[in-house]
C-alpha positions in Angstrom: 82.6 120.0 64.3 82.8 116.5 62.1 81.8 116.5 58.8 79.3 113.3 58.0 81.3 110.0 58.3 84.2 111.7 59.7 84.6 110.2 63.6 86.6 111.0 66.7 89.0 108.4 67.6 91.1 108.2 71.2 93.8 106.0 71.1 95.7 107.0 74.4 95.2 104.4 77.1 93.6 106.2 80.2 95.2 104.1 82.5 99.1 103.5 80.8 99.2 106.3 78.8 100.0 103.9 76.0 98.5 103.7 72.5 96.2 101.1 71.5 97.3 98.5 68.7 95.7 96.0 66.6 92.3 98.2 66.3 91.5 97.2 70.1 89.7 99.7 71.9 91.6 102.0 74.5 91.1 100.2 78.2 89.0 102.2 80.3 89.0 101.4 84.2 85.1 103.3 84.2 84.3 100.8 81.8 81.6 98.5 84.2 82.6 94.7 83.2 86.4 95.4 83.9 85.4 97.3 87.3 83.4 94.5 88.3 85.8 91.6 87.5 88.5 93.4 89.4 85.7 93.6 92.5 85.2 90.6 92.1 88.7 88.8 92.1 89.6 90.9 95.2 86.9 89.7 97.3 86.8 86.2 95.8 90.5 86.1 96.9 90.4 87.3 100.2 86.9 85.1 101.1 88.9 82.0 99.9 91.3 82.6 101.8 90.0 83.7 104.8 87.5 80.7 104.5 90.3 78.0 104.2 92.9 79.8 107.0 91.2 82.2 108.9 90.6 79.6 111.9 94.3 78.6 111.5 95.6 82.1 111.7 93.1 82.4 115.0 94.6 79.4 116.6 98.1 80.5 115.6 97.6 83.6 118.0 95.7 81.8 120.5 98.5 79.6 121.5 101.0 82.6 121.0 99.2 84.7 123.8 99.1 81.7 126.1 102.3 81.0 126.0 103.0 84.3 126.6 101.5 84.2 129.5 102.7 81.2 130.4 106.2 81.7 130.1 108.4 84.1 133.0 110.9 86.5 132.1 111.2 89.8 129.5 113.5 87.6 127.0 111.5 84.7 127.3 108.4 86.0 126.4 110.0 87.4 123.3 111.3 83.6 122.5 107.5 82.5 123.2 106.3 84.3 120.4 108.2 82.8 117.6 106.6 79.5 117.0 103.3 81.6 116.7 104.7 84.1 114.5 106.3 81.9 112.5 102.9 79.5 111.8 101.2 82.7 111.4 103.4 84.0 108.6 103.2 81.0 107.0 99.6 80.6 107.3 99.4 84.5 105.5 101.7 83.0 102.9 99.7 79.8 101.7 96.8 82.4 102.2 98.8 84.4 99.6 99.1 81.6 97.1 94.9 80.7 96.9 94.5 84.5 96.7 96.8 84.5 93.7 94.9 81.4 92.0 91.8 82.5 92.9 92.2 86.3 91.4 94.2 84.8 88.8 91.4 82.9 87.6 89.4 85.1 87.3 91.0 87.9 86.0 92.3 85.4 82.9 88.8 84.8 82.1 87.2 88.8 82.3 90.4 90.2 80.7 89.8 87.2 77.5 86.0 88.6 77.2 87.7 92.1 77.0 90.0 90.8 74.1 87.3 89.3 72.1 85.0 92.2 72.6 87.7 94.4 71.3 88.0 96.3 75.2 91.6 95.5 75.2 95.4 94.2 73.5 96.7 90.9 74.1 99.8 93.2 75.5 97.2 94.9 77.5 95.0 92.2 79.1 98.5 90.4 80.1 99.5 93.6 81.6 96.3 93.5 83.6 95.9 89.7 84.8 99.8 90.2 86.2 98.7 93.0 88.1 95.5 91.7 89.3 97.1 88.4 90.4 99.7 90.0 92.3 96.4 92.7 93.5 95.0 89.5 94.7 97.9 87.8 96.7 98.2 90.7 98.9 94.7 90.8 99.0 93.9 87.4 100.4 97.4 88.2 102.4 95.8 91.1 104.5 91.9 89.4 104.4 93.3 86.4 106.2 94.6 88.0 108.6 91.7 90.6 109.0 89.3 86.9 109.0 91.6 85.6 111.5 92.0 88.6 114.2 87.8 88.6 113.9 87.7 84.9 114.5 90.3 84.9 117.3 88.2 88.1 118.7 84.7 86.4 118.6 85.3 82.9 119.3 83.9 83.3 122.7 80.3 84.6 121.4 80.3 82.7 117.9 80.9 79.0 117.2 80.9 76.9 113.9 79.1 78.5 111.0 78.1 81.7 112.3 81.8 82.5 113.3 83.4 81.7 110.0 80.7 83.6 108.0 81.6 86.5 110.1 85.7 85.2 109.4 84.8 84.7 105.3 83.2 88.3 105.2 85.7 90.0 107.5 88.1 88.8 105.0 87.1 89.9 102.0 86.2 93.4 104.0 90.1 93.2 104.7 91.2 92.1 100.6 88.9 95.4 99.5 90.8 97.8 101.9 94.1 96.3 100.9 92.9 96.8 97.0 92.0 100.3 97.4 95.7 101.0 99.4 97.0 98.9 96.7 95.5 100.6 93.6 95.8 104.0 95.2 99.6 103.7 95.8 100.4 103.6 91.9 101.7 100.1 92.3 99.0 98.3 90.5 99.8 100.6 87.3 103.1 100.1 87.9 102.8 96.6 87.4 100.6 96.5 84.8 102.6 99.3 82.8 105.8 97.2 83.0 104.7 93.8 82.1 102.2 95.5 79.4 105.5 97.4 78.3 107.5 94.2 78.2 104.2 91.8 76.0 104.2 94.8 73.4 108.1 94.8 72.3 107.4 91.2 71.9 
């Protein structure tokens, strides 16, 4: 029991394990405008980049499986494959680096609100943009390549529009899968921990 006046106050950080400073509330991942800006950011990362290089990715493989086919001999049909691979990594890499503005972006601006409405440290929303940005490159990594397998897949039955709505949406299916592997490994903490750790002794 309190006596009148007398309050409870948690200053252990649910998520680092870290104490709060500077009067700022404890984060709290239940809390519903940080769960929805993370949402967000993932699949506004991996539909940007599925929408800007999902077709790319498809043609990538297209031209990899025909010259494939075209080309004679075990060995040779494992030098085929190179040029494709190679514009397909690349294609996931600049993929990477919209996914990385795009989440970044956004994250800056929900993890400011928190800091003006007392949610969170400056040590603590830095913490979190780094490891939502980084959340977000792999993210739009794994949707454009979810968009672009789905493109490649139904380009026979879908054409213009239809087939990159299917692409966009495929891909931001594929960034919310890769967030909950992500988040679910420990690495997202991890990251956000570290760089929280690093802000703080600042």
């Amino acid at each position: 029991m309190f006596e009148v006046g007398q309050s409870q106050v948690n200053n252990t950080n649910p998520i680092a394990g870290t104490q709060s400073t500077n009067g700022a509330q404890p984060v709290n991942r239940s809390d519903t405008f940080t769960q929805v800006g993370s949402t967000v950011s993932t699949l506004a990362a991996g539909g940007a980049a599925s929408f800007k290089y999902s077709s790319t990715f498809s043609n990538s493989l297209k031209t990899t499986i025909t010259d494939v086919k075209a080309t004679e001999g075990g060995f040779n049909k494992i030098k085929a494959t190179l040029p494709g691979v190679k514009s397909m990594g690349m294609t996931t890499l600049k993929a990477g680096g919209v996914g990385a503005i795009v989440s970044g972006a956004i994250s800056a601006i929900s993890n400011g609100i928190d800091v003006l409405r007392g949610k969170k440290t400056g040590a603590e929303a830095v913490g979190t943009f780094a490891a939502d940005t980084a959340n977000g490159t792999i993210g739009a990594m794994a949707g454009v390549a979810t968009g672009g397998l789905a493109t490649f897949a139904l380009g026979s039955m879908l054409t213009g529009t239809p087939l990159l709505v299917v692409g966009v949406g495929l891909g931001a299916l594929g960034a919310i899968i890769s967030d909950r592997l992500f988040k679910g490994s420990g690495a997202y903490d991890g990251i956000r921990s570290s760089i929280m750790g690093r802000t703080s002794q600042k």
